[in-house]
PDBQT receptor file of N, H, CA, C and O in Angstrom, charges set to zero:
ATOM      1  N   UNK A   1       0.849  -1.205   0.000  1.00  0.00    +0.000 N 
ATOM      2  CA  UNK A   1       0.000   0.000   0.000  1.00  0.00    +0.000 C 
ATOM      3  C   UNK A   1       0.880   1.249   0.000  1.00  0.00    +0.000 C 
ATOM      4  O   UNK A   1       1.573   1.529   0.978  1.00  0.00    +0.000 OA
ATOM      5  N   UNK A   2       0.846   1.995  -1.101  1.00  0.00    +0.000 N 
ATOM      6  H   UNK A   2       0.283   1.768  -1.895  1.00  0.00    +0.000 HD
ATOM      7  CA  UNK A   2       1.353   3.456  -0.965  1.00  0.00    +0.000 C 
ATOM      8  C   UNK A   2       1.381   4.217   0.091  1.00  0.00    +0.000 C 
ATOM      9  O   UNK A   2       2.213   4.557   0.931  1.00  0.00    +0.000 OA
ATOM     10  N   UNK A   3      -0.608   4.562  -0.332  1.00  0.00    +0.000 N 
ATOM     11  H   UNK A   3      -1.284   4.285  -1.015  1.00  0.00    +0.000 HD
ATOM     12  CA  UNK A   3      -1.257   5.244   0.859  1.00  0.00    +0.000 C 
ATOM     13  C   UNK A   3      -1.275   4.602   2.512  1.00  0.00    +0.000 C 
ATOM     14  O   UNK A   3      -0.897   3.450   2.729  1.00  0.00    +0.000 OA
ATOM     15  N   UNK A   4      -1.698   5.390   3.463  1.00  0.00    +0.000 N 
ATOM     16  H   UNK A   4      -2.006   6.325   3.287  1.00  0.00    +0.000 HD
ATOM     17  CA  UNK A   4      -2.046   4.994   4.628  1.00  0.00    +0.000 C 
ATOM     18  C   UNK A   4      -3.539   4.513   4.446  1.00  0.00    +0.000 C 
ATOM     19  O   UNK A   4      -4.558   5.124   4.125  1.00  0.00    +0.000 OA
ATOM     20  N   UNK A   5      -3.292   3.179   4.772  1.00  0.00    +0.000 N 
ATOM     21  H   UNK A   5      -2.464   2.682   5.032  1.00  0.00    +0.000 HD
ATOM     22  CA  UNK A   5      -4.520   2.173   5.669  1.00  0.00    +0.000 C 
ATOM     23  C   UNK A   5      -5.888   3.174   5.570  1.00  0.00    +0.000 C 
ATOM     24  O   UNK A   5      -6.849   3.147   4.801  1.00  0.00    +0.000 OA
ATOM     25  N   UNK A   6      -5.572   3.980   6.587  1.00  0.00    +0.000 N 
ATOM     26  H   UNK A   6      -4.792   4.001   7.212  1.00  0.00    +0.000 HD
ATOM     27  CA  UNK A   6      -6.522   5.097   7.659  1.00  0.00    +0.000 C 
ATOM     28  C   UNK A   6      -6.637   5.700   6.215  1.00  0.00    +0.000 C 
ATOM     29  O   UNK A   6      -7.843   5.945   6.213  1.00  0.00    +0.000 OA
ATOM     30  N   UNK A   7      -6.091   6.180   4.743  1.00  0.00    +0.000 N 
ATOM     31  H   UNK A   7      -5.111   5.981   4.745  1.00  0.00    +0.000 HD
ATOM     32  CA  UNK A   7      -6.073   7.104   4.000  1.00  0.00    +0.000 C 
ATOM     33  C   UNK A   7      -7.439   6.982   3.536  1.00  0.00    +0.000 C 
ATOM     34  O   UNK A   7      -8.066   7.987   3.201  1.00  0.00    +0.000 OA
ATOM     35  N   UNK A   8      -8.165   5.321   3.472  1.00  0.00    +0.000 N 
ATOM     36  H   UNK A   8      -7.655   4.504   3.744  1.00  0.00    +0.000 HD
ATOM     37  CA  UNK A   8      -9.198   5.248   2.437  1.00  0.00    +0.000 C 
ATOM     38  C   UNK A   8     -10.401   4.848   3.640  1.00  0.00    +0.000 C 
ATOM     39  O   UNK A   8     -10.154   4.828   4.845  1.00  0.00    +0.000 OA
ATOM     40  N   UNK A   9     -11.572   4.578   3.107  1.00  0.00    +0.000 N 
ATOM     41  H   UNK A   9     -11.773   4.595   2.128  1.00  0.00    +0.000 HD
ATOM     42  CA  UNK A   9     -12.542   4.233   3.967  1.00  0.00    +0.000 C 
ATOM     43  C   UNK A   9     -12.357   2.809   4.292  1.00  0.00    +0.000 C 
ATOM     44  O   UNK A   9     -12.112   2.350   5.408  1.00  0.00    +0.000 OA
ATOM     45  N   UNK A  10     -12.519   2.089   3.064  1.00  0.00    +0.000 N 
ATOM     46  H   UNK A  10     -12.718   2.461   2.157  1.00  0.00    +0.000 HD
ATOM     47  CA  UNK A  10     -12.702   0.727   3.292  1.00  0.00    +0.000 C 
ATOM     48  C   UNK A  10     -11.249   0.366   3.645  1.00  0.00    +0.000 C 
ATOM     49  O   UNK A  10     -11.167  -0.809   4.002  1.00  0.00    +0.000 OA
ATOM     50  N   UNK A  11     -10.209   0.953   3.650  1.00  0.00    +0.000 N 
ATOM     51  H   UNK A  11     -10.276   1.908   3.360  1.00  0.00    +0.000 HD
ATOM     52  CA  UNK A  11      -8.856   0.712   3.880  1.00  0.00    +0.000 C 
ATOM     53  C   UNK A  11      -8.830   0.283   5.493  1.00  0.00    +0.000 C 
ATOM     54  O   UNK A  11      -8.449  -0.789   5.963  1.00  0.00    +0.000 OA
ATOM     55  N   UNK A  12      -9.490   1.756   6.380  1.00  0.00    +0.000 N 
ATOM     56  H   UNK A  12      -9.799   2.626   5.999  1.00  0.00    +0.000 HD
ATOM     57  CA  UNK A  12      -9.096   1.721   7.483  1.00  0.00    +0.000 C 
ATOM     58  C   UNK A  12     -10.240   0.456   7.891  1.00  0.00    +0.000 C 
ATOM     59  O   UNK A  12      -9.855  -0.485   8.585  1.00  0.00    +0.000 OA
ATOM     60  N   UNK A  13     -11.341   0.512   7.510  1.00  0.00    +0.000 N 
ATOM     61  H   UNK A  13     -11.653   1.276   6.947  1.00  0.00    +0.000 HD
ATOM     62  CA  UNK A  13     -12.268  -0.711   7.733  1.00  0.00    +0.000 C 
ATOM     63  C   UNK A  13     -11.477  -1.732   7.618  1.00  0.00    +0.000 C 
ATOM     64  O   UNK A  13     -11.005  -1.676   8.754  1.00  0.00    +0.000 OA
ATOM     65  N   UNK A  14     -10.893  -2.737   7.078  1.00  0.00    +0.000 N 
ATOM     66  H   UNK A  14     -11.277  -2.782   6.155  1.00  0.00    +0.000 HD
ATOM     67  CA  UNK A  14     -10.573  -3.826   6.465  1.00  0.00    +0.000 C 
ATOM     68  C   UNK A  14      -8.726  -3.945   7.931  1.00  0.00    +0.000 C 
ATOM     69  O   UNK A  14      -8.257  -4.923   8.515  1.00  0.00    +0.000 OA
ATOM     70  N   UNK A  15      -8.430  -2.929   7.934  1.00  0.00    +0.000 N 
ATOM     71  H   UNK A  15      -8.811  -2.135   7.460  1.00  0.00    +0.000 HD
ATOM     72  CA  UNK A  15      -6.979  -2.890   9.058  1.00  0.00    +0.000 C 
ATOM     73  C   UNK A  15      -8.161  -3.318  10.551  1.00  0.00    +0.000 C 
ATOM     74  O   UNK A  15      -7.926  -4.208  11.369  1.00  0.00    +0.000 OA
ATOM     75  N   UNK A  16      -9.301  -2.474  10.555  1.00  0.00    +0.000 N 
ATOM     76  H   UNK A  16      -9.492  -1.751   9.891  1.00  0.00    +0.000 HD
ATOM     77  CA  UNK A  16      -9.999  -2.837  12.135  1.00  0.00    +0.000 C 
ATOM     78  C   UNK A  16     -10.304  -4.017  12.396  1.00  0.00    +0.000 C 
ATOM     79  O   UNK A  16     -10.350  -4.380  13.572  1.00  0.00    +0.000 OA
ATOM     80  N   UNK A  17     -10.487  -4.592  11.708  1.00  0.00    +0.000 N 
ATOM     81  H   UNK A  17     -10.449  -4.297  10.753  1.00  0.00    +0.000 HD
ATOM     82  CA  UNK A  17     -11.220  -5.597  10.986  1.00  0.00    +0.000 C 
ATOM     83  C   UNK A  17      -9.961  -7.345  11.189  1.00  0.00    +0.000 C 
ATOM     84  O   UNK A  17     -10.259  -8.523  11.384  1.00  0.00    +0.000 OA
ATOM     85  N   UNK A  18      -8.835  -6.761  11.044  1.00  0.00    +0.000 N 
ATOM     86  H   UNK A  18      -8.593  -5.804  10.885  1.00  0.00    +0.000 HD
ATOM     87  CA  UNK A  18      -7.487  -7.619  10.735  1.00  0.00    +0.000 C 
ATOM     88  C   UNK A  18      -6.765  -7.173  11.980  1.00  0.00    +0.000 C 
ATOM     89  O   UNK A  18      -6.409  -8.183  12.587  1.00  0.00    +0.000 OA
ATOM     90  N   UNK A  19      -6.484  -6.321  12.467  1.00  0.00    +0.000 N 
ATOM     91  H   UNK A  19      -6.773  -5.501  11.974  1.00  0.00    +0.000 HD
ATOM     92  CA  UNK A  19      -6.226  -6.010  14.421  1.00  0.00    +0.000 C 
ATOM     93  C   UNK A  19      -7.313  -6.599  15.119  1.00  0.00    +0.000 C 
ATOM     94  O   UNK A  19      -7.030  -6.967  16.259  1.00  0.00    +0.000 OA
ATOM     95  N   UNK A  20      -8.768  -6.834  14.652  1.00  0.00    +0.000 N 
ATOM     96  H   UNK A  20      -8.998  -6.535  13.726  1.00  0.00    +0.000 HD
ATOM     97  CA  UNK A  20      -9.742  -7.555  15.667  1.00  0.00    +0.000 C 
ATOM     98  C   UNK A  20      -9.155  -9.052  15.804  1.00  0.00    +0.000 C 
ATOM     99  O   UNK A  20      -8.649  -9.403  16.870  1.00  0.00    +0.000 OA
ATOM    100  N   UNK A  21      -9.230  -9.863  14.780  1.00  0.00    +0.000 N 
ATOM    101  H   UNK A  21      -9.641  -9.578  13.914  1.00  0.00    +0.000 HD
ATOM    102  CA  UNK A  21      -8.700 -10.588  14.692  1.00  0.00    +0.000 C 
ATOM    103  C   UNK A  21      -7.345 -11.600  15.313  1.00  0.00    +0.000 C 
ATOM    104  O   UNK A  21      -7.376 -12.762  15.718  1.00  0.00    +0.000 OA
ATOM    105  N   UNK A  22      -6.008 -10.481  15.175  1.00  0.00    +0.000 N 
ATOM    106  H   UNK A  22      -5.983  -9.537  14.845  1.00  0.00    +0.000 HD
ATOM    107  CA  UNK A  22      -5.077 -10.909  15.761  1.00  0.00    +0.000 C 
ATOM    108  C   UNK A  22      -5.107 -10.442  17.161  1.00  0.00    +0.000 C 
ATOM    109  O   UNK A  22      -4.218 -10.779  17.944  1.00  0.00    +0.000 OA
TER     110      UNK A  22
């Protein structure tokens, strides 16, 4: 990823999503 995670909507969705997880 270029951008930051947090840069896009579904970006930062999909990182909360993958930290819930681990």
């Amino acid at each position: 990823m270029s951008t930051n995670p947090f840069d896009d909507d579904k970006g930062s969705f999909f990182v909360l999503i993958n930290d819930e997880e681990q």
